[in-house]
N, C-alpha and C positions, 0 to 999 in steps of 0.2 A: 521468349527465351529458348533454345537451340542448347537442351540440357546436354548433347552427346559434343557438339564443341564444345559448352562449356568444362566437362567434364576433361576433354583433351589438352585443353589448355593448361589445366593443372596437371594432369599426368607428363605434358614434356616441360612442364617448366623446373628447371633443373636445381633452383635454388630455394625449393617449397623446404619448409623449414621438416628436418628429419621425422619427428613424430608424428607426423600431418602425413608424408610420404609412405610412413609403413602401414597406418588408416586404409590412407586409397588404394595398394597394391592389395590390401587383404579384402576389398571388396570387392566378388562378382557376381552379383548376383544384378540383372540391367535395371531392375526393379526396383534396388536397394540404393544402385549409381543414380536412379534419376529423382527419386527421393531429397538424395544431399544437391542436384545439382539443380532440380529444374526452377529455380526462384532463389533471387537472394531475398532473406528472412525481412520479414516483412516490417516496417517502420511504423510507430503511430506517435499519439499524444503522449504514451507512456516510453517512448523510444523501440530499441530493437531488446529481443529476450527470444532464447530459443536454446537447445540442446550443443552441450562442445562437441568441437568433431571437423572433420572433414568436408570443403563443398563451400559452395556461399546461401547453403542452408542451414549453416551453422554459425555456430560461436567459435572464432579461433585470429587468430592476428590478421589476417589479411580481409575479415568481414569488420573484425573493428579499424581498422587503415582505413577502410573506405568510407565507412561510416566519419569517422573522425576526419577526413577530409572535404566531406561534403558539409559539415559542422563549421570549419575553415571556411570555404568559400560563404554560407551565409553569413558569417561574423564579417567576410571581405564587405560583404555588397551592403552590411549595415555601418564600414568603415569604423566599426569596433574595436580593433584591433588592438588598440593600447585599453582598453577596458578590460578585455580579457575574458578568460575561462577559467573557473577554479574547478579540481577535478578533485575525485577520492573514490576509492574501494572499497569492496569486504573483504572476507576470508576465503572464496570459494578461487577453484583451479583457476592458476591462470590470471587472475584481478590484478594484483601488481603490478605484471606485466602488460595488462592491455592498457590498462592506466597512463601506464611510463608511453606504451604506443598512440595513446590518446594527445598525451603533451608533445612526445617529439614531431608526429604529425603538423600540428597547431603549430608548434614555433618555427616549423621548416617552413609557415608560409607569414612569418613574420608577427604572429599572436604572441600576447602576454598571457602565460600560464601560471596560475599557482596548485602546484601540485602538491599532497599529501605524502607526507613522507614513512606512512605507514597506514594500517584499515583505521577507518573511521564510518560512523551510521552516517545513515542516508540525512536524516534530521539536520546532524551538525554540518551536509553538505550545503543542504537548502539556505542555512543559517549563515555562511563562509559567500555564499555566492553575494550575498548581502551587506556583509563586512565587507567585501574586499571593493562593492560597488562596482562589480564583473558585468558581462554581459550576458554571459550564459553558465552554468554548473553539468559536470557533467559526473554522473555516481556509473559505476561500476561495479555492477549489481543484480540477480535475481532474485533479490528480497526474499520471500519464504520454497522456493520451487524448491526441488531434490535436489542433489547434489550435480547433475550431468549438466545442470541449467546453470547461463550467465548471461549477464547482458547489458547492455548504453545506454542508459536514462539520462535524460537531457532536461535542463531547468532552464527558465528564462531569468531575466535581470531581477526580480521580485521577488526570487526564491521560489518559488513556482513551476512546477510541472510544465513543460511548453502547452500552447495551448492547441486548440485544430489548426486556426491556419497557420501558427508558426509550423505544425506538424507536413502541413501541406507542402509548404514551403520547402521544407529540407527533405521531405519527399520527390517534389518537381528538382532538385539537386541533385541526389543520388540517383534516379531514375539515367544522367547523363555520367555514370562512372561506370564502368564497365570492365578497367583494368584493376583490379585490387591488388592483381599478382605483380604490377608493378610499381606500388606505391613507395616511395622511401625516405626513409629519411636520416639526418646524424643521428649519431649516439647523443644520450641524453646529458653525457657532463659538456660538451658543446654548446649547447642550447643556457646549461646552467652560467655555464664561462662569458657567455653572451648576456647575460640577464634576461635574456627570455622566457626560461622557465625557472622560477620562484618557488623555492621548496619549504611545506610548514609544517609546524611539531607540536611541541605540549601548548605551545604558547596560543592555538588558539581553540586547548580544550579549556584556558582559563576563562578567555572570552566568551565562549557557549555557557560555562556553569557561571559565571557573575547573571546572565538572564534569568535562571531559575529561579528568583527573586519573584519575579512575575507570575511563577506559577504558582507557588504558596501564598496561601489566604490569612493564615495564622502562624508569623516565621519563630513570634514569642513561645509558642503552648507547644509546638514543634522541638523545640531547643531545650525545654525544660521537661517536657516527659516523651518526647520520640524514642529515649532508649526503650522504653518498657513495651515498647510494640515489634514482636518478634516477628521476622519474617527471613523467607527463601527465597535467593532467586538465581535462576539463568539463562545465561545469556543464549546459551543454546549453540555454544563455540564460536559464535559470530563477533557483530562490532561493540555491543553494548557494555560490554562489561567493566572497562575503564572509568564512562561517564559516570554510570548508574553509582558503580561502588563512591564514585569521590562525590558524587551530589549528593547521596543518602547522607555518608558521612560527616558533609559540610553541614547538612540541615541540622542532622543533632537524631536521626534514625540510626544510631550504632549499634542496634541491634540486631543488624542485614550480617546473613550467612549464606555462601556463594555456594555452586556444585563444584567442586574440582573438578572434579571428570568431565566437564563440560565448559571451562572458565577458559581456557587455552581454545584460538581459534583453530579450527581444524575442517578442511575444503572437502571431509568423505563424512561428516557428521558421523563417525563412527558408533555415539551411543545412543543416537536416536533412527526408527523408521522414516521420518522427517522432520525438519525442521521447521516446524509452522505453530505458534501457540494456541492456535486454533485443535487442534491436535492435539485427544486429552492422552496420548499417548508418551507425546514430547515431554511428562512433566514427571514422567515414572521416576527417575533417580531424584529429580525436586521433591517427592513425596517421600522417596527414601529420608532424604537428609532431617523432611517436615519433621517425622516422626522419630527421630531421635532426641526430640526436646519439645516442652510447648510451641507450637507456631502459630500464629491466629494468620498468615497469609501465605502464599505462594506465587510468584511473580515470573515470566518466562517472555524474554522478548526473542521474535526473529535473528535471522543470521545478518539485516541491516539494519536492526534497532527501530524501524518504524513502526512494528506492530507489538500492541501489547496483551496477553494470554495471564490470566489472574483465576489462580483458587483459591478458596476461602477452607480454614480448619473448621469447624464447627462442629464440637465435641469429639473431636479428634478423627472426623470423616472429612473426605476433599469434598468437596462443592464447587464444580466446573461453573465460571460466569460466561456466556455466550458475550459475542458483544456487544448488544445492542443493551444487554445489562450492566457489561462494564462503563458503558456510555449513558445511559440514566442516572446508576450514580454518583459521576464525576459532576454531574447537571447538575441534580439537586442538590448536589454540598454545593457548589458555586452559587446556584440562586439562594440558597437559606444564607450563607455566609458573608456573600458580597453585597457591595451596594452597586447595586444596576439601576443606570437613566440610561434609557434610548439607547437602548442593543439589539444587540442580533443572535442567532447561532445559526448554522448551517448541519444541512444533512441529508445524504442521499435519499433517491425515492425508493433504495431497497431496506429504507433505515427504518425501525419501528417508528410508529406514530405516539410513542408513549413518553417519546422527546417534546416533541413537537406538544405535547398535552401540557405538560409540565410548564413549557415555556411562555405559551399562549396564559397559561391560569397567574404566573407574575407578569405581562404585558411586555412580553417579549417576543419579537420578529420573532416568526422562521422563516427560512430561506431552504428551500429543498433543492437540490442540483440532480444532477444525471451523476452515475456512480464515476468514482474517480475524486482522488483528493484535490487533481489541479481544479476540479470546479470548483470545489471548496474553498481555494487560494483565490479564484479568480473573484470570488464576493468580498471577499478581506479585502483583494485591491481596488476593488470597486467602490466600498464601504471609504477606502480612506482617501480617493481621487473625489468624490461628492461630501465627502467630511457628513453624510447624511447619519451614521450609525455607528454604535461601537464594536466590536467584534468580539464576543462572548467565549462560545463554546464552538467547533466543529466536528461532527465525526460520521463514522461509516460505520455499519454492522461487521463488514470484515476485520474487526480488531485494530480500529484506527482510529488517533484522536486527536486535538491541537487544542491548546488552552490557552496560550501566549503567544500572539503573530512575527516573535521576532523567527519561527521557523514558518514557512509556507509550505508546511508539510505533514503528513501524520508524523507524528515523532513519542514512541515507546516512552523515552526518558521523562518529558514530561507527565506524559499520562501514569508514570508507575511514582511520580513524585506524591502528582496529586490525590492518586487512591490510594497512597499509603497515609497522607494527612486525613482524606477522609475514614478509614479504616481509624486511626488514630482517635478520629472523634465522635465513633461508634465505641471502640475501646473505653473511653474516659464515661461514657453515656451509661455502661453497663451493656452494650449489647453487641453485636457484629455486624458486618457488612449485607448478612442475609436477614436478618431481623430488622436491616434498613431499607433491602428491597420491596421487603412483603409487607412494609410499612404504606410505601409507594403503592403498591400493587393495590392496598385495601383504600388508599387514598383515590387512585387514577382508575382504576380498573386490572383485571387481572393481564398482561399482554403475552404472549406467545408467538414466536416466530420460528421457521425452519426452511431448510437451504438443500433444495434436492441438486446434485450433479449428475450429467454425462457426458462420457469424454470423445471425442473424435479424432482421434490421430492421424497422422499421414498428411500425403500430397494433398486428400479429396475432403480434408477435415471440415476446413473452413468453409467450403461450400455446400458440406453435409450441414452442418448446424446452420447455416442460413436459411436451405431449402425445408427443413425442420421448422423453423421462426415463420417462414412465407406458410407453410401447409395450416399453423393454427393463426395467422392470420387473417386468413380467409375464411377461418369458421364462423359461424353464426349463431348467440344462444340470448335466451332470455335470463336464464337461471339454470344453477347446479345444484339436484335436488332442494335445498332449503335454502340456498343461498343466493336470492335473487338479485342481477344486477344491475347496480347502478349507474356504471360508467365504462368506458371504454378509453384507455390512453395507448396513442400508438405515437409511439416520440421518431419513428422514423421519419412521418408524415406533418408530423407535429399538430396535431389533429384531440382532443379529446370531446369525444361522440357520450350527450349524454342523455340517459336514455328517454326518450314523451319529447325532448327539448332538441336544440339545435348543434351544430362538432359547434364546437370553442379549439383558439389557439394557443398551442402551449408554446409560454415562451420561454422553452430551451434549448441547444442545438439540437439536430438532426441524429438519430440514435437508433441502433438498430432493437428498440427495445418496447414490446408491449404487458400492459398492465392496466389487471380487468378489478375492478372497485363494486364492490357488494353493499346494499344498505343498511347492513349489520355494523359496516367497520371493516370488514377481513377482507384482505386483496390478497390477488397470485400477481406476481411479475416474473417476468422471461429473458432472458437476455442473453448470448453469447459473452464468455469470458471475455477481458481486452487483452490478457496476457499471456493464456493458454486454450488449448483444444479442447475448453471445457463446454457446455449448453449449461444453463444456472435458472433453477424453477424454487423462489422467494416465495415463501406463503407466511400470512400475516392474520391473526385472529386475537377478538379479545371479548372478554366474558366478568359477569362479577364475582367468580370465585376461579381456583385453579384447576379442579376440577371439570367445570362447564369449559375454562377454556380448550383445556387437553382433548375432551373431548369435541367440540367442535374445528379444532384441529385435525383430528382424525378425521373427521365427517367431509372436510375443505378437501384434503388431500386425495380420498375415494372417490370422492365426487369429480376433481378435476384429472384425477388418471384412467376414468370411464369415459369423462371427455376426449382425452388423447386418443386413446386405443379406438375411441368410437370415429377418428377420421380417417 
């Protein structure tokens, strides 16, 4: 890519839309120009996501044009065309309109669109692509990033994340578009006038909450004492807060109190440092509101409803749940509650193994995937094309989880149903949702997990954090001080080496990710973020009391940043 053409091309092109125009003339610095210019934003499994701005290093109408036309041509060549695309947004800059640029695209090349006629989560995207028996979905979205961030997330017919080689696919496509600046198309009541593009409203937030049926275990004992369980929640200005309040409310939880200050979508997040429930910072004005009455919960979903962020009151102090907590005990209320024959549950390999413990001691599958919710979906659909298994539970340590497969996605709304029924039946027990972990914890073992970041920015990011991955690659150890190992997995190679014994094949894709397994239990995993300029170092420890754990947690983490420094 010939980033000083490309850069020209938009400076004389005379009809770049004004805001975009006063961007580029206020940049000069050739460093700062080749930045926005030398690469358009890179595509994968999770689609495209990157910073608003100027360039085809960014987010802005003419990198979604191209994108959404290269999305056209695959749907051509699968002759999908009357199947369609169903599309939807959040609240961040700009989504509506890339949205409406995503459908008139599509219909200019003769596709059936159903497009959303205002923000909706990502969930009820997954879940619509499926209703409508579409061919692909497409969310318009940065889910949890800062506010400068937006981006194309692309679903297949299943409800489903694309997978790799649909990603390849639409990859080897876009790779042959080069003109973005001259993409066009009619205005969008044309398209409407035509029946092309299909515009939808409340009528099918009725159809998403009629499934939440599916996720409550007990809709009786819910209906008859769900007032008495007080709780807070927010949305965090994003999409969730329509669903959330009318499915609480339908269940018979009327005791849900909203933030104002944060109920209205809003694209600068203006009361939080970010938008991420992971982020015990994001729930400051939720603890305000806790604390002006009993609250025994606190509830906070992302700015697309996918991720759910849960604190617990407990004597009147917050109590942050990480998530692979808030994923144990959505687990164990479903395995004590439900009746399970020959199931499953799925879970990343960055995901505690104190899932997987749980599961294994009722005689239930597990299924570990590579991180990413569409692995997670791709076992669902796996699961119901062999009719071998039932589909349980799914979820990820990053604040994600799926209890009912009519979404093939993480989806918030679910997840904040079912921990409010479970919470509910800690409530009626006499106890809370932390007196139900530590209950686990003295059952299973104590677990401990912790998630170091570094970020790499820039043109050279991505190639910094690989050359990072390759350098402890090739290191060589037996053991880190106390912690001697047993295993060796490098998912790139797909290879796990283990150790007196022979490599064995791991049979999962190709992944830029290694993870080194101790014979205590405790493993580190590595991996480059899929979304941002992050490097991500997973450490995993477990011990018989909370104590021993914490501290052998220390001991894991010294021991493997003496490794790093030491190459």
């Amino acid at each position: 890519m010939n980033w000083q053409r490309k850069y020209q091309e938009w400076l004389d092109f005379q009809s770049l839309e004004e805001n975009l125009k006063g961007q580029l003339l206020a940049i000069s610095d050739p460093a700062v120009i080749e930045e926005h210019f030398y690469d358009y934003l890179a595509f994968g499994t999770g689609g495209m996501r990157g910073e608003l701005g100027v360039g085809i290093n960014r987010i802005n109408d003419y990198t979604i044009k191209r994108v959404a036309l290269g999305l056209a041509r695959y749907v051509q060549k699968a002759h999908a065309e009357q199947q369609g695309v169903v599309i939807s947004f959040d609240n961040r800059h700009g989504s509506k309109r890339f949205a409406e640029w995503t459908a008139r695209v599509l219909a200019s090349q003769g596709i059936q669109v159903y497009l959303s006629d205002q923000l909706r989560p990502t969930p009820q995207l997954s879940f619509l692509v499926r209703h409508y028996k579409a061919f692909a979905g497409v969310m318009i979205t940065a889910s949890h990033n800062p506010k400068q961030y937006n981006g194309f997330k692309v679903y297949a017919s299943d409800g489903g994340q694309i997978t790799l080689e649909t990603a390849e696919k639409l990859m080897g496509i876009l790779a042959s578009i080069q003109n973005e600046l001259m993409i066009e198309a009619d205005v969008l009541s044309a398209y409407v006038e035509q029946q092309l593009i299909h515009i939808f409203g409340e009528e099918v937030d009725a159809l998403y909450l009629e499934q939440l049926i599916h996720v409550t275990q007990k809709s009786e004992r819910i209906s008859q004492f769900g007032s008495q369980l007080s709780l807070v929640y927010t949305p965090l200005h994003g999409t969730g807060n329509v669903l959330i309040q009318k499915a609480f409310q339908r269940l018979g939880f009327t005791s849900l109190r909203t933030v104002k200050e944060q109920v209205l979508p809003d694209p600068d997040f203006s009361t939080v440092a970010s938008p991420n429930p992971e982020d015990q910072q994001a729930f400051t004005l939720a603890l305000k509101e806790a604390r002006t009455q009993p609250t025994q919960l606190v509830l906070a979903t992302d700015p697309d409803a996918d991720r759910l962020g849960v604190v617990v009151l407990k004597e009147g102090q917050p109590v942050f749940l990480n998530g692979n907590q808030i994923g144990v005990l959505l687990l164990d209320y479903l395995v004590r509650v439900k009746q399970i024959t020959n199931s499953f549950i799925a879970k990343t390999i960055v995901t505690s193994d104190l899932g997987a413990k749980i599961a294994e001691t009722y005689g239930i599958e597990v299924r570990n995937t590579l991180t990413g919710f569409k692995f997670i979906g791709e076992q669902i659909q796996l699961s119901e094309e062999t009719k071998d298994k039932t589909f349980l539970f799914g979820y990820e340590e990053s604040f994600g989880y799926l209890i009912a497969p009519f979404v093939r996605d993480k989806d918030a709304i679910q997840a904040a149903v079912l921990l409010a029924e479970t919470a509910l039946d800690c409530y009626l027990a006499g106890i809370d949702l932390i007196d139900r972990l530590n209950e686990i914890y003295e059952r299973y073992g104590y677990y401990q997990e912790q998630l170091e970041t570094q970020v790499f920015p820039g043109k050279d990011g991505l190639s910094q954090m690989n050359q990072q991955l390759d350098r402890l690659r090739a290191l060589s150890f037996s053991h880190l001080e106390d912690f001697v190992l047993m295993a060796k997995e490098d998912f790139l190679t797909s290879e796990r080496w283990v150790v007196g014994q022979s490599i064995e094949k791991i049979a999962l894709p190709s992944s830029n990710v290694l993870k080194y397994l101790f014979t205590d239990g405790s493993w580190v995993c590595l991996r480059p973020s899929g979304t941002e300029p992050k490097f991500k170092i997973y450490y995993s420890v477990n011990a018989p009391s909370h104590q021993a754990a914490t501290q052998k947690m220390q001991q894991l983490r010294a021991a493997f940043h003496q490794l790093i420094r030491s190459e």
